[in-house]
MARKOL-158571 format. One record per residue (C-alpha): residue number from 1; residue in one letter; x, y, z. Coordinates in steps of 0.25 Angstrom, whole numbers, plus 5000, padded with zeros to 4 digits. Each point is the difference from the previous one (the first is absolute). Layout:
! MARKOL-158571
SEZA  pos  code    xx    yy    zz
SEZA  NUM     A     X     Y     Z
...
//
This chain:
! MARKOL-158571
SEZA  pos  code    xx    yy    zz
SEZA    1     X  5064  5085  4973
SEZA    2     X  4990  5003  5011
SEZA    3     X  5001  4999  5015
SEZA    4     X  4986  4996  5006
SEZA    5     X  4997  5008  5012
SEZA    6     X  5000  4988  5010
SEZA    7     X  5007  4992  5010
SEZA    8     X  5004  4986  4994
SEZA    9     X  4990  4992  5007
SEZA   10     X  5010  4989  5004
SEZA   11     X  5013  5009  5003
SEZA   12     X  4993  5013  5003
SEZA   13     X  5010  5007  4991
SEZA   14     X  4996  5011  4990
SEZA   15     X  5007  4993  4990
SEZA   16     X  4988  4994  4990
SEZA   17     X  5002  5005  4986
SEZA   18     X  4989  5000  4991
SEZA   19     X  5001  4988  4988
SEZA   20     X  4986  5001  4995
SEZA   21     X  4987  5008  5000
SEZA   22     X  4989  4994  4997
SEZA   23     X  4991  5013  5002
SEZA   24     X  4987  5003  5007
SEZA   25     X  4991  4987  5003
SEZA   26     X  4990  4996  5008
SEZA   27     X  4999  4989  5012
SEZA   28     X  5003  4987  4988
SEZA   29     X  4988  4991  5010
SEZA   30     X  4990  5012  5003
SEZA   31     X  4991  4994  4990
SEZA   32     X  4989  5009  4995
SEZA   33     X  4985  4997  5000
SEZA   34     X  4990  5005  4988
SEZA   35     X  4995  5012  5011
SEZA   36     X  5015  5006  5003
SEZA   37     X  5002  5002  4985
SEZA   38     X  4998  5014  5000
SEZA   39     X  5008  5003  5012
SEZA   40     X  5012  5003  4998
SEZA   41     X  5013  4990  5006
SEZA   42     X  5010  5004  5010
SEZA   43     X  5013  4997  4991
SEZA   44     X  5015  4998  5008
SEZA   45     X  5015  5002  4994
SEZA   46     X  5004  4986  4997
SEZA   47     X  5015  5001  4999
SEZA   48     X  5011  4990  5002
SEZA   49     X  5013  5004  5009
SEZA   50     X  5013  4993  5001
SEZA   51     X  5007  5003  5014
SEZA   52     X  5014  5002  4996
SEZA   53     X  5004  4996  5016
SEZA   54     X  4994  4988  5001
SEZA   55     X  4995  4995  4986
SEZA   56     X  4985  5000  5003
SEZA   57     X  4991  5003  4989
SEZA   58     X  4988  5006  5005
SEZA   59     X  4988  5011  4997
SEZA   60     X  4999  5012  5008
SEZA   61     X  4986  5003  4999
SEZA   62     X  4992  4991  5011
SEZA   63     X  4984  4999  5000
SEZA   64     X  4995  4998  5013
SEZA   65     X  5000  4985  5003
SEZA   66     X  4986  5002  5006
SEZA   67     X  4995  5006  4987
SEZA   68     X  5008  4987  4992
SEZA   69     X  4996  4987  5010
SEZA   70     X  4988  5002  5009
SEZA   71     X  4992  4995  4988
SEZA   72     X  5008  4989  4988
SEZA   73     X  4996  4996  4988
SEZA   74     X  5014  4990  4997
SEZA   75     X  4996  4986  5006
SEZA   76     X  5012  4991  4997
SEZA   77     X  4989  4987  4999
SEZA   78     X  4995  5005  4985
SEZA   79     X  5013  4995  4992
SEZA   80     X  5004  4984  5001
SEZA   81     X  5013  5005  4996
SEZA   82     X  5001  5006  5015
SEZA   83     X  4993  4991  5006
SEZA   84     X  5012  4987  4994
SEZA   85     X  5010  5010  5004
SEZA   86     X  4997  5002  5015
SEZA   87     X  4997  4984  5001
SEZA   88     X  5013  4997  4995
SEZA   89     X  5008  5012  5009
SEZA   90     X  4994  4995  5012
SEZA   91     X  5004  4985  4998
SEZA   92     X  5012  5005  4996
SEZA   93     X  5001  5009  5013
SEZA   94     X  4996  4987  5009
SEZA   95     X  5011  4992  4994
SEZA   96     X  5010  5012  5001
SEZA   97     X  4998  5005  5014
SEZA   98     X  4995  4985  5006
SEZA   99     X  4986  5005  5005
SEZA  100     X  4991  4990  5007
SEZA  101     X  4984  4999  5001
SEZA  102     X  4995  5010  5008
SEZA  103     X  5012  5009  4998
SEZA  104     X  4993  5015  4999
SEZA  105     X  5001  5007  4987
SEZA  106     X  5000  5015  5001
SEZA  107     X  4996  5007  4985
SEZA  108     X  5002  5015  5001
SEZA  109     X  4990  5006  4989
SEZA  110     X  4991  4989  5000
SEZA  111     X  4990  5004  4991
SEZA  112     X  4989  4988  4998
SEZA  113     X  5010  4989  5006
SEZA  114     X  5005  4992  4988
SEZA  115     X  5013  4998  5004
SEZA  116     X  4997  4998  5013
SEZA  117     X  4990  4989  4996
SEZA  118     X  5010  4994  4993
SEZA  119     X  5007  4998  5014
SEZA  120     X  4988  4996  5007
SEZA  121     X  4997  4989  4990
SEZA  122     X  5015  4995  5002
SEZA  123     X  4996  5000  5016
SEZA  124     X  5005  5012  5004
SEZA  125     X  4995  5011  5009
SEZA  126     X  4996  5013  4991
SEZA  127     X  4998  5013  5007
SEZA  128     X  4997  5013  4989
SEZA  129     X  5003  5014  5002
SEZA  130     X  4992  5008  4990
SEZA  131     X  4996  5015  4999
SEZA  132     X  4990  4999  4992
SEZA  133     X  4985  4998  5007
SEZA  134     X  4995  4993  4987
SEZA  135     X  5010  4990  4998
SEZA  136     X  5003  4997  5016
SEZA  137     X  4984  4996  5000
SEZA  138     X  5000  4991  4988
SEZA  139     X  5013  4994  5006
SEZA  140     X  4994  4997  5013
SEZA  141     X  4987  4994  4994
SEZA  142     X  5009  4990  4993
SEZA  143     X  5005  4997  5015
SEZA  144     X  5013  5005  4996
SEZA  145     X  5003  5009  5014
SEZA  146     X  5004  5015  4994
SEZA  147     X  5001  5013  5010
SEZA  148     X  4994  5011  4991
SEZA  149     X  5011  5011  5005
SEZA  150     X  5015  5005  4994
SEZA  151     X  5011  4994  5005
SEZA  152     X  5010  5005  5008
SEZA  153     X  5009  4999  5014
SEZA  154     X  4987  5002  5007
SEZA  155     X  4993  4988  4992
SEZA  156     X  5012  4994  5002
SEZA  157     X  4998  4999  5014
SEZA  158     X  4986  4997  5001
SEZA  159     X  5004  4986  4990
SEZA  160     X  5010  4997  5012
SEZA  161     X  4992  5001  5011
SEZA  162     X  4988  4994  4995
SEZA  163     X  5003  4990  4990
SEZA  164     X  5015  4997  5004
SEZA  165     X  5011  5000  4990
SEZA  166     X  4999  4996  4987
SEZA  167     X  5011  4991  4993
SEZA  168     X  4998  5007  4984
SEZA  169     X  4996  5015  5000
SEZA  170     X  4996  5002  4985
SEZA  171     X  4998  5012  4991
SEZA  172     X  4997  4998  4984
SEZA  173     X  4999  5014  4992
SEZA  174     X  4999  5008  5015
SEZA  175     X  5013  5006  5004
SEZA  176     X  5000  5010  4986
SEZA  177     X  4985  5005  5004
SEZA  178     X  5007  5004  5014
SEZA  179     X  4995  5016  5004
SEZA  180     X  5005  4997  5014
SEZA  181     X  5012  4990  4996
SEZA  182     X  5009  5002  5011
SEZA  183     X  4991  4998  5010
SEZA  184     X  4995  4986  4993
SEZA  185     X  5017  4997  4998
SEZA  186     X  4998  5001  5015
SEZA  187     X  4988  4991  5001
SEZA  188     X  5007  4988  4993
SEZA  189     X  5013  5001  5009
SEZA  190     X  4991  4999  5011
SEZA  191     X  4995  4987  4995
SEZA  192     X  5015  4996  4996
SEZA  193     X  5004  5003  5013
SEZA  194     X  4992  4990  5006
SEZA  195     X  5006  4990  4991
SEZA  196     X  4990  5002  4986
SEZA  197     X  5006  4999  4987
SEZA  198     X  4994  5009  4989
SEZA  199     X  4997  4998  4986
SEZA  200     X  4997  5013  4991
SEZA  201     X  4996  4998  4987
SEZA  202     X  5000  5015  4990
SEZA  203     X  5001  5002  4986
SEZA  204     X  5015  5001  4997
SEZA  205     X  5005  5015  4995
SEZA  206     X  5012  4989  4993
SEZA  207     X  4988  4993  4992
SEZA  208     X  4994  5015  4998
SEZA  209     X  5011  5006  4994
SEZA  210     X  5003  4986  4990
SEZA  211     X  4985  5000  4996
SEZA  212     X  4998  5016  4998
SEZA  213     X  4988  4997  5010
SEZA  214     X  4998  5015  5004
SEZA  215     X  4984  4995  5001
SEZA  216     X  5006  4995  5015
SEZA  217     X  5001  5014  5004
SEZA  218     X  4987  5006  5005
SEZA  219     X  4996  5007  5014
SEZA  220     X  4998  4988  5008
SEZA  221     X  5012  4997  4997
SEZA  222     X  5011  5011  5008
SEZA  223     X  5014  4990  4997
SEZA  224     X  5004  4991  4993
SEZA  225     X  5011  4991  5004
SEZA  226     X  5013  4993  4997
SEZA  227     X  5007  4992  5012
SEZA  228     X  5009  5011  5001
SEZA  229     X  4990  5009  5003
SEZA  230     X  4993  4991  5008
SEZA  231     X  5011  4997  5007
SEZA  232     X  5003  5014  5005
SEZA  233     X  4986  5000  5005
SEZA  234     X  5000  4988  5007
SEZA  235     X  5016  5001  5007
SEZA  236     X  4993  5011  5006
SEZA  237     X  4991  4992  5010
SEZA  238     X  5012  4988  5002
SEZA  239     X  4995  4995  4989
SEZA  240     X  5006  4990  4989
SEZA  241     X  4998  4992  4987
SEZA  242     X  5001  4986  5002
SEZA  243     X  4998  4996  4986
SEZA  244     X  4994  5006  4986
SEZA  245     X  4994  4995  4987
SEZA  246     X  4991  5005  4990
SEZA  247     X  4987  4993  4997
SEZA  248     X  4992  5003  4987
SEZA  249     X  4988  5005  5006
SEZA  250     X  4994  5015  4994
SEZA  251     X  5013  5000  4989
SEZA  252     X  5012  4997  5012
SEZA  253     X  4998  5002  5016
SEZA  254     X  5012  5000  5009
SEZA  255     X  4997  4991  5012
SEZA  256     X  5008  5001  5012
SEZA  257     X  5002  4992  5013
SEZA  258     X  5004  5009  5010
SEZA  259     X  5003  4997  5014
SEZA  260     X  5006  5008  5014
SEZA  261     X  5014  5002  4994
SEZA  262     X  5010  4989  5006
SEZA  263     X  4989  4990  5002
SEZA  264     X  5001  4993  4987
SEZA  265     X  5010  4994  4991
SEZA  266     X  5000  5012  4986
SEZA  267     X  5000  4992  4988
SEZA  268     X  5010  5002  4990
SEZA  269     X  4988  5004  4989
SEZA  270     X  5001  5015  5008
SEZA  271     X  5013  5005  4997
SEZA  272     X  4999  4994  4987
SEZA  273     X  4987  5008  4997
SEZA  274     X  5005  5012  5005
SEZA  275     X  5012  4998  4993
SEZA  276     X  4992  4999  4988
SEZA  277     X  4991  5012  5002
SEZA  278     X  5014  5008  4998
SEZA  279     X  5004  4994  4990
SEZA  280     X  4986  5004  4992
SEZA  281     X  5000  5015  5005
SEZA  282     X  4989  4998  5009
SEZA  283     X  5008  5007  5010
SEZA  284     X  5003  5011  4991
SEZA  285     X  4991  5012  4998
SEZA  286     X  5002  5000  4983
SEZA  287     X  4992  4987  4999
SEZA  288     X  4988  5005  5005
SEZA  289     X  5000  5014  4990
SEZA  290     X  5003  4990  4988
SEZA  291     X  4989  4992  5005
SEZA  292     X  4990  5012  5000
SEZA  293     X  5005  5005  4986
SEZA  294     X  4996  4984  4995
SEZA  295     X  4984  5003  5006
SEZA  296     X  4997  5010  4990
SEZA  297     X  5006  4993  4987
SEZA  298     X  4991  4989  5007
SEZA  299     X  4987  5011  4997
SEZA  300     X  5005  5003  4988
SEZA  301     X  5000  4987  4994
SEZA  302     X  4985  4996  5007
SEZA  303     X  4991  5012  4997
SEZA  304     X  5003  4999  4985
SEZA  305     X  4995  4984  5001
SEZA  306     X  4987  5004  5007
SEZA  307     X  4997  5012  4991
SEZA  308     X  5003  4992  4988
SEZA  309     X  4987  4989  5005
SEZA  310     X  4992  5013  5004
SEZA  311     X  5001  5006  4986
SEZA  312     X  4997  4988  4994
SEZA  313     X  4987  4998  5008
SEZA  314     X  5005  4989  5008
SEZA  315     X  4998  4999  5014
SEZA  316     X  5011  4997  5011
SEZA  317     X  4996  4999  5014
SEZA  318     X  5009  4999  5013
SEZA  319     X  5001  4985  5004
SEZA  320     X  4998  5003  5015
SEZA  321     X  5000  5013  5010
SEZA  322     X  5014  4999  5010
SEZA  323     X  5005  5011  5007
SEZA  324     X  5012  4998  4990
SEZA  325     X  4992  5002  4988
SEZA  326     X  4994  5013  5004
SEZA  327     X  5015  5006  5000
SEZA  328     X  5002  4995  4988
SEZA  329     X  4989  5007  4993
SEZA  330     X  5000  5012  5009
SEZA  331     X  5014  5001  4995
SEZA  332     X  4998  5000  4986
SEZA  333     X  4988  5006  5001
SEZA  334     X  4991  4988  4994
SEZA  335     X  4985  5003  5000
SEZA  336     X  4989  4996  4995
SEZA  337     X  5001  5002  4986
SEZA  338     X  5012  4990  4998
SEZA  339     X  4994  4989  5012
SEZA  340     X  4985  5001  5001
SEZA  341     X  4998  4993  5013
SEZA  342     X  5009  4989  5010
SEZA  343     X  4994  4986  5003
SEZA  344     X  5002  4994  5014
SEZA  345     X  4995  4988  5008
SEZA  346     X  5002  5008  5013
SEZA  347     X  4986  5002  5005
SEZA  348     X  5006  5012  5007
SEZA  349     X  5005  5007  4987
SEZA  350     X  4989  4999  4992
SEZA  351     X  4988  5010  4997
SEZA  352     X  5011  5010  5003
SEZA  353     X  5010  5009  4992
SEZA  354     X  5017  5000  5000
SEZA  355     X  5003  5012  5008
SEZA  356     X  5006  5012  4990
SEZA  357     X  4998  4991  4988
SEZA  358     X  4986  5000  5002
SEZA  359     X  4998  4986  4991
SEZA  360     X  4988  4992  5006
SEZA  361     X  5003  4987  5005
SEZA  362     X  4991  4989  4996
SEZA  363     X  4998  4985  5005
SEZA  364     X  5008  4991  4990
SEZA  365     X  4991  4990  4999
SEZA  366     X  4989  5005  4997
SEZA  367     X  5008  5010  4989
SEZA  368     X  5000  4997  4985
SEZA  369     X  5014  4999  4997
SEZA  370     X  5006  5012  4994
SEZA  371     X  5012  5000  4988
SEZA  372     X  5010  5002  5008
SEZA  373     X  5004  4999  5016
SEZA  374     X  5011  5010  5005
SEZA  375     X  5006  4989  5011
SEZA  376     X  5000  5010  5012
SEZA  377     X  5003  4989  5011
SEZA  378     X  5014  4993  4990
SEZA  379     X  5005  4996  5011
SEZA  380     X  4988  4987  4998
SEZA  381     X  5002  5000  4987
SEZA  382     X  5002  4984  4999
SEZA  383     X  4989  4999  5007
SEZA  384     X  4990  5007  4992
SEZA  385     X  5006  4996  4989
SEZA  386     X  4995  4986  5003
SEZA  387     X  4988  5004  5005
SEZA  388     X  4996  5009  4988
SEZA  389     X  5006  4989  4989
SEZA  390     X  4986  4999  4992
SEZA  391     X  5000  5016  5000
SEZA  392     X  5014  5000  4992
SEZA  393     X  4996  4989  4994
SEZA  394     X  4988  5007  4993
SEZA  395     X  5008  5011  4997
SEZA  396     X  5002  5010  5011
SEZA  397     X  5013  5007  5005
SEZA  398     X  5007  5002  5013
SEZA  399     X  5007  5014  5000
SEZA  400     X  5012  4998  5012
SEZA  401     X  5005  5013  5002
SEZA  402     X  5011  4997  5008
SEZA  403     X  5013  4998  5000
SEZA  404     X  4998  5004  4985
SEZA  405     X  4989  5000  4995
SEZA  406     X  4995  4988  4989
SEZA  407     X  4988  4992  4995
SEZA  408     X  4997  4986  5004
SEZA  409     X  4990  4993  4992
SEZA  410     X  4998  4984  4997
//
């Protein structure tokens, strides 16, 4: 085994131990136009840790976040699936925490406001924070408030004193993005000090390991959480869980309600949950190497599918461009000769090329349909399934790589 040459980025021990390396890839969102083809990319080690200190899974190469956010081409608006989920956490969060019209909803990571729109329909007070210059603009022409900065102690501070305290901070697939986590951490409790409660939303590591979704794992993303882990953040900044539960979103996303410790009542569903993440070795380091060793069978069993279509003179292309799918086929090493070209309906993504892959992404709707869709994003795969009934109807195939990979037809 491995050490990586790094401080933990939650306990600051030089404990993390390699579990998997996924080689050398580039930026998964730095999407290339037709001119950059013949540059070459900047590649990065994309290797996942385990911190045998304080249980954190992490990867210890960071890209500038500068370089990663200034400019974003995820917006959450494109997938109904998203958009149902946020409507339905932010009743569920109203009912839960007892907020009032007018209340001020602070979401940390914004990007173009659909969760926050949710709680501005619902009568609540939205106010976005959101790095990206593209998205906080969209947001602020839909009249949902956004401040295009990072958020930290500082912004933190600026919320305080000129739009008073808020009663819900919210964070949904931040706080594993995090270059600067601590000082974030710090943000929030200086929010909860003043009587907010939080709500953190990420892609559960628990969900990850179950489903062999090692597509989750990609620069943006630095760690990837359990409440354990999270708690050993958070009990760092007076800090603590109130409540946790997984919601179905993106394949199983912890959500936590967390308040300043001792102001709230701790459900009994956190001792359960930790009690459980013991019981399924996600506190021990072993889980993590078995569950790197399961991604390459996971290759194994994928390339020979494709190839077999490509030899026959079938064509397969990507069923749309997330940053998920280009690890997936950076890892493998899929080209263009198994999958031609990726389709999309984000006006952002298309005309351009997945990043080390190289595969041209093309707008769905104007794209004849190919034999076959590798299903990239399979965390939507009911809703596209629905969407695409006629297709699979007429024949056509959905490849879902993950957790193993299989052939859906009608």
């Amino acid at each position: 085994m491995t050490r990586l040459s790094m401080d933990c980025r939650v306990c600051g021990a030089r404990q993390v131990e390699e579990v998997l390396d996924l080689g050398e890839q580039p930026h998964c969102n730095s999407l290339l136009s037709e001119a950059a083809l013949d540059v070459p990319e900047p590649s990065y080690p994309l290797r996942l840790g385990f911190c045998t200190s304080c249980t954190t899974s992490q990867i210890d190469f960071t890209v500038p976040k500068e370089m990663m956010f200034s400019e974003y081409l995820y917006v959450s608006g494109t997938t109904s699936s998203l958009r149902a989920h946020f409507r339905a956490t932010a009743e569920h969060l109203i009912a839960a925490l007892d907020l009032s019209p007018g209340d001020l909803v602070v979401d940390i990571g914004s990007n173009d406001g659909t969760w926050l729109a949710q709680f501005q329909d619902l009568g609540l007070k939205g106010l976005g924070v959101e790095p990206a210059r593209n998205l906080a603009e969209a947001a602020n022409r839909d009249g949902i408030e956004t401040l295009n900065r990072f958020f930290d102690r500082e912004t933190a501070e600026l919320i305080l004193a000129e739009h008073g305290t808020p009663k819900l901070v919210t964070a949904a697939g931040v706080f594993f993005h995090l270059e600067e986590l601590h000082s974030a951490t710090a943000g929030v409790a200086a929010l909860c000090e003043h009587g907010a409660s939080f709500c953190v939303q990420a892609i559960y590591l628990g969900g990850m390991v179950e489903h062999d979704a090692f597509d989750q794992i990609y620069h943006e993303h630095l760690t990837y959480w359990t409440l354990t882990s999270f708690e050993r953040l958070i009990e760092q900044y007076g800090l603590e869980v109130n409540s946790v539960r997984v919601v179905p979103i993106h394949g199983g996303s912890l959500e936590l309600l967390v308040t300043a410790a001792e102001r709230n009542p701790v459900d009994h569903s956190v001792g359960a949950f930790r009690q459980r993440e013991v019981e399924l070795g996600l506190t021990e380091i072993d889980t993590y190497v078995a569950f790197g060793e399961r991604v390459w069978k996971m290759r194994d069993a994928l390339l020979p599918i494709l190839a077999e279509r490509a030899q026959s003179g079938k064509v397969v292309h990507a069923f749309g461009a997330p940053a998920k799918g280009a690890t997936l086929l950076n890892s493998f090493r899929i080209t263009t000769d198994l999958v031609v070209a990726a389709v999309e309906r984000n006006p952002l993504k298309i005309g351009k090329y997945i990043p080390g892959a190289r595969i041209p992404i093309l707008d769905e709707e104007s794209t004849p349909a190919p034999d076959a869709y590798l299903m990239l994003p399979w965390n939507f795969l009911d809703e596209f399934l629905v969407r695409r009934a006629d297709y699979l109807r007429a024949g056509g195939e959905f490849i879902v790589p993950v957790p193993e990979p299989r052939i859906v037809r009608s």
